[in-house]
C-alpha positions as CSV (number, residue, x, y, z in Angstrom):
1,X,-15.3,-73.8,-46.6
2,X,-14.8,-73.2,-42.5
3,X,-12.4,-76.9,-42.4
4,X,-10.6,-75.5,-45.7
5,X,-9.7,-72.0,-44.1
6,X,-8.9,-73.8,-41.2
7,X,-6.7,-76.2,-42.5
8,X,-4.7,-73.2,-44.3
9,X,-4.0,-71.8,-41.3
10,X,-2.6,-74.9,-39.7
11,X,-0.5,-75.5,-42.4
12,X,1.2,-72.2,-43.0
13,X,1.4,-72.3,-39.2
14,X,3.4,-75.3,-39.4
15,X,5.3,-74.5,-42.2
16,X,6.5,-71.4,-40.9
17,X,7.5,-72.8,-37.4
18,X,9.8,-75.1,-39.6
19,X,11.7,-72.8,-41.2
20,X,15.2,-74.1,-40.8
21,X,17.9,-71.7,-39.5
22,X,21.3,-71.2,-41.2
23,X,24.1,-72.7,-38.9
24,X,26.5,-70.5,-37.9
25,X,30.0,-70.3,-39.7
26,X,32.5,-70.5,-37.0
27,X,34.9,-68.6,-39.0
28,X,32.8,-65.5,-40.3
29,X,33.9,-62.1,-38.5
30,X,31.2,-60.0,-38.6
31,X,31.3,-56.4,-36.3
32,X,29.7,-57.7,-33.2
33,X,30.9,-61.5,-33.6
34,X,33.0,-63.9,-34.4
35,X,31.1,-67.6,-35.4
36,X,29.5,-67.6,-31.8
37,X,32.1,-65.2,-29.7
38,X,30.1,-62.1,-29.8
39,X,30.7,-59.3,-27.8
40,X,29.0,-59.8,-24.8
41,X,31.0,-63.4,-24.2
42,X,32.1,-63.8,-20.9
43,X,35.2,-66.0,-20.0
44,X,33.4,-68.5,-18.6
45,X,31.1,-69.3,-21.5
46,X,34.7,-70.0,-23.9
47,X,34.3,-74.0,-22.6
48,X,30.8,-74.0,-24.3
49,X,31.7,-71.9,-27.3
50,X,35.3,-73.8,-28.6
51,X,34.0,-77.0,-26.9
52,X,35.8,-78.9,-30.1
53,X,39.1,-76.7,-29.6
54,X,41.3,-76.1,-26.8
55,X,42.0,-73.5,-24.6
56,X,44.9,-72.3,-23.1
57,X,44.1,-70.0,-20.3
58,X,47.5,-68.3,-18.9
59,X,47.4,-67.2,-15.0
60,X,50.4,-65.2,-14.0
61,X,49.7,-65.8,-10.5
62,X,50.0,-62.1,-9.3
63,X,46.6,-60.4,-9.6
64,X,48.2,-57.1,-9.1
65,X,50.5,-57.6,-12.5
66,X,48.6,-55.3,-14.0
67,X,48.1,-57.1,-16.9
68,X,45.2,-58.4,-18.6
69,X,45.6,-62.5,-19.2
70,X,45.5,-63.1,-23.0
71,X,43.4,-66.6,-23.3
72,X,45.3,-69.0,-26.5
73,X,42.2,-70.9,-28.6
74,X,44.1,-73.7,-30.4
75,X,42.2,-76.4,-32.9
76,X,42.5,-80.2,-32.0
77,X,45.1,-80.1,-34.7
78,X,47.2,-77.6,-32.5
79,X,47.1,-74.9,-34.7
80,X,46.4,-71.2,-33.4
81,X,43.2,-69.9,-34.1
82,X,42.9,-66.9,-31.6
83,X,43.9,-64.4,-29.0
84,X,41.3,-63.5,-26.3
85,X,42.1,-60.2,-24.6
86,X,39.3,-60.0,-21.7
87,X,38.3,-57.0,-19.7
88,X,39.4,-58.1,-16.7
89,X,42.3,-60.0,-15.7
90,X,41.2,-63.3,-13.9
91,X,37.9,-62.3,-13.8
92,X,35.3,-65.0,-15.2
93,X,32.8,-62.7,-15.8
94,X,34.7,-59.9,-17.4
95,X,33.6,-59.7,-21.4
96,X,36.0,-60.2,-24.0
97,X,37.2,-56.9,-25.2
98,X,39.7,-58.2,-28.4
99,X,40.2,-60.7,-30.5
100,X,43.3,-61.3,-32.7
101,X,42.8,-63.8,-35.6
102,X,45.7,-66.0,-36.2
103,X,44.1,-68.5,-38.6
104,X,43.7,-67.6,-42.2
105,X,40.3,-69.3,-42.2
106,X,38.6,-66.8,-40.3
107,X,36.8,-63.9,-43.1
108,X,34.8,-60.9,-42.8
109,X,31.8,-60.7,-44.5
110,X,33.7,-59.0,-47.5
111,X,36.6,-61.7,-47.6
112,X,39.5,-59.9,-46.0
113,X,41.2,-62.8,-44.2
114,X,45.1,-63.5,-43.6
115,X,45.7,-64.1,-47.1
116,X,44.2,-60.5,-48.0
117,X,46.8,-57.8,-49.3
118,X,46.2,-54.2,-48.2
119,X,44.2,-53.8,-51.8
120,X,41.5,-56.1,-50.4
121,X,41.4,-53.7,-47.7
122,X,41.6,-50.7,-49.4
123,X,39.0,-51.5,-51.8
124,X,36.1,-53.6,-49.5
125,X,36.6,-50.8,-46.9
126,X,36.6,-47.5,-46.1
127,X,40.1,-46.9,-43.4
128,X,39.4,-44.7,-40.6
129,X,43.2,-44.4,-39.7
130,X,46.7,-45.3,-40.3
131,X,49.2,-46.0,-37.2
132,X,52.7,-45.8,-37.3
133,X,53.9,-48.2,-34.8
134,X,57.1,-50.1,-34.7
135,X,57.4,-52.9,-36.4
136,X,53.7,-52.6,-37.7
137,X,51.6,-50.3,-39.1
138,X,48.2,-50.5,-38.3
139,X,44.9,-50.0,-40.4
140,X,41.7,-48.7,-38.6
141,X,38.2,-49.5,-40.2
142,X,35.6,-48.4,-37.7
143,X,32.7,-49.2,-39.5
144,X,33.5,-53.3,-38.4
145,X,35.6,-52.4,-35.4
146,X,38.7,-53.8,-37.0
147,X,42.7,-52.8,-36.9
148,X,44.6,-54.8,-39.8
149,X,48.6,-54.9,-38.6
150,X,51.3,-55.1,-41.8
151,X,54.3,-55.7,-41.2
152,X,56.9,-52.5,-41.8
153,X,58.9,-55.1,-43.9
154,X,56.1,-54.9,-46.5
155,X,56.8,-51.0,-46.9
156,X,59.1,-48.7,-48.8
157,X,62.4,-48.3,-47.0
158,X,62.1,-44.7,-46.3
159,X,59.3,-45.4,-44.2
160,X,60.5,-48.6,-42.2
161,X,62.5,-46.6,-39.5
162,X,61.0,-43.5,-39.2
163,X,58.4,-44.0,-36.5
164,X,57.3,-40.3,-36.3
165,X,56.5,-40.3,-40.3
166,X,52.8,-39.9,-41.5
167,X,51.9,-43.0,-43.3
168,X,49.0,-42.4,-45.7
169,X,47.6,-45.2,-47.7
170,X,49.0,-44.3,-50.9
171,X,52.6,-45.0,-49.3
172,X,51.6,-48.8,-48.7
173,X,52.1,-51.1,-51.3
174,X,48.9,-52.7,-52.6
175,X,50.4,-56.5,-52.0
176,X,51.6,-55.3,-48.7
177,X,50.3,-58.7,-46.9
178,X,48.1,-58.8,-43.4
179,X,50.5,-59.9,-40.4
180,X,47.3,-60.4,-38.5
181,X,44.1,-58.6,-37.5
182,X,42.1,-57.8,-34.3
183,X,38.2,-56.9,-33.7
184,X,37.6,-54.5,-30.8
185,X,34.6,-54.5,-28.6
């Protein structure tokens, strides 16, 4: 009886210590990641992360520009797949702060990718705020720290050129497509 209760435990020991984890999809956006960018990602850890990809890391030579460096992530293929806006310009230990997806792969967990109309938006998520910028207007949805940019092109003309006019989301056409989106950390 002792070797039977024994060999139990052993067992579910091993079986549990087996237990195979999920990989991680590279293009799921979640709030505090994207595939293995998370927020905490410093610059210097983007060789390790988009090891199969390549990076395109711009230095303006003036560290007193004032502006922050945007790091390019292309696939082999040379397609764009992401802008990195870090902290700190120049800086390899500065986080990154932004993301902007360019790739219509990457999805949140609720499907909005760059294929989504504003009615995937409107109806997976509750929107925070509407800015009227521009040439864009911008969609706020705090609750995944995400701004969804559609072009003005996609609205009514009345509201195209008017930059100090209060855009609610009844005024945006439901097929109104995603120009491109960006997480915030």
């Amino acid at each position: 009886m002792k070797n039977i209760f024994f060999a139990i435990i052993i067992a579910s020991v091993f079986i549990t210590s087996c237990s195979t984890d999920k990989p991680v999809d590279p293009f799921l956006v979640k709030k505090h990641n994207i595939g293995l960018l998370t927020d905490s990602t410093t610059v210097r850890e983007l060789d390790a992360i988009f090891k199969n990809d390549s990076i395109v890391k711009y230095v303006s030579g003036d560290e007193f520009a004032g502006s922050i460096n945007v790091i390019e992530i292309f696939d082999k293929g040379g397609k764009k797949l992401l802008d990195l806006y870090p902290k700190e310009a120049l800086d390899s230990t500065s986080v990154i702060s932004s993301v902007r997806i360019k790739d219509e792969r990457y999805k949140t967990e609720r499907n909005i990718s760059l294929l989504s109309t504003f009615k995937d938006i409107k109806d997976n998520h509750r929107i925070s705020k509407i800015d009227n910028l521009i040439n864009t207007v911008v969609i706020s949805i705090n609750e995944i720290n995400t701004s969804f940019a559609i072009d003005k092109k996609e609205l009514p003309s009345s509201l195209r050129f008017d930059m100090n006019a209060t855009i609610d989301a009844i005024q945006i056409p439901e097929k109104a497509k995603i120009k491109y989106f960006m997480i915030h950390w």
